[in-house]
N, C-alpha and C positions, 0 to 999 in steps of 0.2 A: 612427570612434569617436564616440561620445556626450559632449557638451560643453555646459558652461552658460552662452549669450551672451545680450550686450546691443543687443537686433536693434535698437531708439531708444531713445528718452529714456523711461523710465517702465515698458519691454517687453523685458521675461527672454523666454528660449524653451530648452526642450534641443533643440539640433540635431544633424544626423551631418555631423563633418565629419573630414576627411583624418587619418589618423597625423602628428602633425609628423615632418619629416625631423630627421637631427643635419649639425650642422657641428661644426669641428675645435672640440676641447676641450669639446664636449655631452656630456650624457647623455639615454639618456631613462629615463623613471619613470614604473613604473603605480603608479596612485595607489592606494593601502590607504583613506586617509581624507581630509577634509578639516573646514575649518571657517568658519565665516561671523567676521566685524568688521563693524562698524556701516560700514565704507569701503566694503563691498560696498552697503550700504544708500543710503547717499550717491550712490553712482555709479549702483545703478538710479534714484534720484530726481535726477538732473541736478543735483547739490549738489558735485561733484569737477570739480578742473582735467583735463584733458588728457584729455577721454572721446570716446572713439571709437566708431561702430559695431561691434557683427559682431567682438567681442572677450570673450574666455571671461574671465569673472571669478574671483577665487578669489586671496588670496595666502597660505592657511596650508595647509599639505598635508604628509603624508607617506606613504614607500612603497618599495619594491622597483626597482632599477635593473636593466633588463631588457637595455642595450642601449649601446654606448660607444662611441664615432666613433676615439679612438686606442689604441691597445695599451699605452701606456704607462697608464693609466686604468682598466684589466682590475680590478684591484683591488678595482674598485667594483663588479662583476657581482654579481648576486643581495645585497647588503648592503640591510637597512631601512634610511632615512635621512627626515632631517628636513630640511627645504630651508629655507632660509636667502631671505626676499622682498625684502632688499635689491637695489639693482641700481643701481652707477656710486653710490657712497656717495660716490667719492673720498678724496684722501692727507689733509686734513684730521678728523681724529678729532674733534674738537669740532665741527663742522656741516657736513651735507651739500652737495656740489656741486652747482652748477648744472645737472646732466644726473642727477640724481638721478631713480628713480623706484621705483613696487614692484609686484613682481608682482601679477599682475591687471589691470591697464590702466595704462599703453595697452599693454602686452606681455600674450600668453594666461599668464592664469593656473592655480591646481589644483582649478578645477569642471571636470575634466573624464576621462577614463579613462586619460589621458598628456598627460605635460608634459616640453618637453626645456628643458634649465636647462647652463647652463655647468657645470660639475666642479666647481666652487669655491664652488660653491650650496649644496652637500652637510657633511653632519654625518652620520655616525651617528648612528641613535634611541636614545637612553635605555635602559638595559639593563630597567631598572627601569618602565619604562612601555609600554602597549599600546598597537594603532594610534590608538586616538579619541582617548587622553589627549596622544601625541604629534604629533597633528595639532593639536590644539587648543594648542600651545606659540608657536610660533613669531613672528607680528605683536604679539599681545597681551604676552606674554613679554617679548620686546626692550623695549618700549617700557614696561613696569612698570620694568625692569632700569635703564634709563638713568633713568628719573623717579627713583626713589628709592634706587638704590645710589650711581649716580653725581653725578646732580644734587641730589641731597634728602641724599647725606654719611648716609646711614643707619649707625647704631651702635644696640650693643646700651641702650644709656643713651638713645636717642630715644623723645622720646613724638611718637607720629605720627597722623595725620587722615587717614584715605580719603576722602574724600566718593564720595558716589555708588555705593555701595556694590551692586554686582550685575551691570555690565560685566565684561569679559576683562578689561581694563587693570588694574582697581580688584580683582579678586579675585586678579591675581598679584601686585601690589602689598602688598595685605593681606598675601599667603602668604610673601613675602621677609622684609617687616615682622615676623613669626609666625616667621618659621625663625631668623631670626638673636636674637630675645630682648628686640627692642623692646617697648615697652608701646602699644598697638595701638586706635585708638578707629575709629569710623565715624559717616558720614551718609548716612541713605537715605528715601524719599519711601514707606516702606514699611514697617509694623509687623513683618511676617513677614520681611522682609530684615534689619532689625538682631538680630532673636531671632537666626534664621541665623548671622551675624558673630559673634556672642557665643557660641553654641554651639560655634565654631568655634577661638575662643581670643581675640577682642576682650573689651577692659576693659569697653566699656560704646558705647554707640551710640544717636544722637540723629538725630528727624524732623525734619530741615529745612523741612518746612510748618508746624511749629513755630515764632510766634514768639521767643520764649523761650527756643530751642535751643542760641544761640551762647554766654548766660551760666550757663546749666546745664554746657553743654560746659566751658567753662573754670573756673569753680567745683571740678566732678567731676575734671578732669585736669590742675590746675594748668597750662595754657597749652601749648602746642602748638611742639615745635621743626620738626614738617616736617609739613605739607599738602599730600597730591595730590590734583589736580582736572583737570577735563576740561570743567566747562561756562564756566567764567568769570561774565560779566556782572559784575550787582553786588554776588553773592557772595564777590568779591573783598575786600570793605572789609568783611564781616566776617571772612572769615578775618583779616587784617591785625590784626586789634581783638582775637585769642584769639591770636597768635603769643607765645613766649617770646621774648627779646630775641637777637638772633639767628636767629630763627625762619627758614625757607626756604619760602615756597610754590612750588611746582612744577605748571605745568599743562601739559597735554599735547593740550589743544583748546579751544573757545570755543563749544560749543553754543548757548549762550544770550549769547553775541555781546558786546557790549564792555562796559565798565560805565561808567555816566554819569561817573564821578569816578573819581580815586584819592586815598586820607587818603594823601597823601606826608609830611604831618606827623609821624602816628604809623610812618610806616616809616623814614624818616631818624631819627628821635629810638631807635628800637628797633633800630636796624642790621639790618632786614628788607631779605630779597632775595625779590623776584618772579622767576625762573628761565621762561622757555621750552624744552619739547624735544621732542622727534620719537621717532621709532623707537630708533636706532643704530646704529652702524659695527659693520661685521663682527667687529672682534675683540669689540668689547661682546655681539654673539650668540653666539659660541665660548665668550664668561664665562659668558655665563646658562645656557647649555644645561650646563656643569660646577658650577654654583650648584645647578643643575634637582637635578643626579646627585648632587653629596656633599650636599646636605638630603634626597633621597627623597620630594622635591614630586612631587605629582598634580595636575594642573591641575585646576579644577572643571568640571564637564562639566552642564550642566542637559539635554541632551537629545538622542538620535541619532538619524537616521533615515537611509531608503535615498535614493539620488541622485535617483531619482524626483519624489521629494517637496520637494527642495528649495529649489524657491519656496515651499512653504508656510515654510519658515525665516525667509525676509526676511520673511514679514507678523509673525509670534512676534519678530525680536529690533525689527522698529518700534513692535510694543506694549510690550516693554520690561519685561517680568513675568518676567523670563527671570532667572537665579544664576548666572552661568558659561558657558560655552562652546556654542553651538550647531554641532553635530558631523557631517559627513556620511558614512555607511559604503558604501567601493563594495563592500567583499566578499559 
């Protein structure tokens, strides 16, 4: 079968390599779809822990179970389903274990035309959604769900901040934000991406290469109860300066790496919380995927193409021009 690995540092290749076998309590699964995350990006650029050789990348996928190592498991033949890239979360629901990891590396991930996954990997696909939209669910998904349902305390009375506005993360983020009845703002380094967010049901939306951005922003939206972000640095201390008291920022990475300082002044005096979080525990993916279903979410999809082509994918989501989900179709 045809697979998409990381032969070194720097160097994808499609190669042919073996069927996986199954062991007790596997399945396997041809894969209908898949989808890229900037984690794929990272790992061809030598920027991820635990990278291995000669290791098929991929942790968002979905697809048809062709194949069940126990009978008690039958159930599962021919069902669509949505695979779950957690792996060894552990019994702690509030932060992953120390044996944590996610498909794709350093275990094969869904670049490839079969992937066998534990039984317990499995979800059924969305009644309501097709292969690309439900490929494109699942890493990006979990980790919107935990930023801002769990961690971020979202209600319909939250006024909220995406930043960064045109990732997976920040476009299911927005879409939760948007379903549940909050008042919805954004920041993007991009004219065409906040018209986007707006057309889409944001209040209103501000260029961060905009000086001037951060008091425009809270002027416009009286102050901010919850901010999701992903790059960090020193944009941290001005979210903190637009939070309402109370406010929560929530980041989910540190792109742009630590920030010189933190105003601990104006966060103790505001009863601000800086929040770190990850993906999420399995039951938090079984919420989002029934979040997914009783709103009628479509994930945003910017663009599909065939497995072929799918290193041209990682150079499109490195340039970063991209709205939503980059989609691979094996059908």
């Amino acid at each position: 079968m045809k697979a998409l690995q990381l032969i070194e540092s720097g160097k994808l290749s499609i190669v042919e390599i073996d069927q996986p076998k199954l062991q007790n309590g596997q399945v396997l699964v041809k894969l209908k779809a898949a989808a890229l995350n900037r984690r794929d990006l990272w790992i061809r650029e030598g920027k991820y822990p635990n990278i291995h050789p000669n290791i098929t990348l991929g942790s968002d996928g979905c697809g048809v179970v062709v194949e069940v190592n126990d009978k008690i498991n039958d159930q599962w033949l021919g069902k669509d389903v949505v695979i779950n890239p957690n792996i060894n979360w552990g019994d702690n629901p509030t932060v992953q274990s120390s044996e944590y990891s996610v498909l794709g590396m350093p275990v094969n991930g869904t670049f490839a035309e079969y992937i066998v996954v534990d039984v317990n990997r499995l979800v059924e696909q969305p009644a309501h959604l097709n292969d690309v939209q439900s490929a494109a669910l699942p890493l990006g998904g979990l980790t919107a769900y935990r930023a801002i349902i769990k961690r971020g305390q979202l209600s319909p009375k939250s006024v909220v901040l995406i930043s960064g506005f045109g990732g997976g993360v920040a476009q299911f983020a927005f879409q939760f934000a948007i379903a549940l009845g909050a008042k919805v703002y954004v920041t993007s380094g991009s004219k065409s991406k906040v018209q986007k967010a707006i057309e889409k049901g944001a209040i209103n939306g501000f260029n961060y290469t905009n000086n001037n951005w951060a008091k425009e922003a809270k002027k416009i939206s009286g102050g901010f109860d919850i901010v999701i972000d992903s790059a960090g640095g020193d944009a941290i201390n001005t979210f903190i300066k637009i939070m309402r008291p109370g406010g929560r920022i929530i980041f989910y990475g540190a792109t742009n790496g630590l920030p010189s300082e933190i105003d601990m002044y104006r966060m103790f005096w505001n009863q601000i919380t800086l929040q770190g979080s990850t993906m999420g525990n399995d039951n938090e993916f079984l919420e989002m995927i029934d979040f997914v279903s009783q709103h009628q979410l479509v994930p945003t999809v910017d663009s599909v193409r065939p497995f072929i082509e799918i290193i041209d994918a990682f150079d499109k989501i490195k340039a970063g021009n991209h709205v939503g989900k980059l989609v691979i179709d094996f059908n």
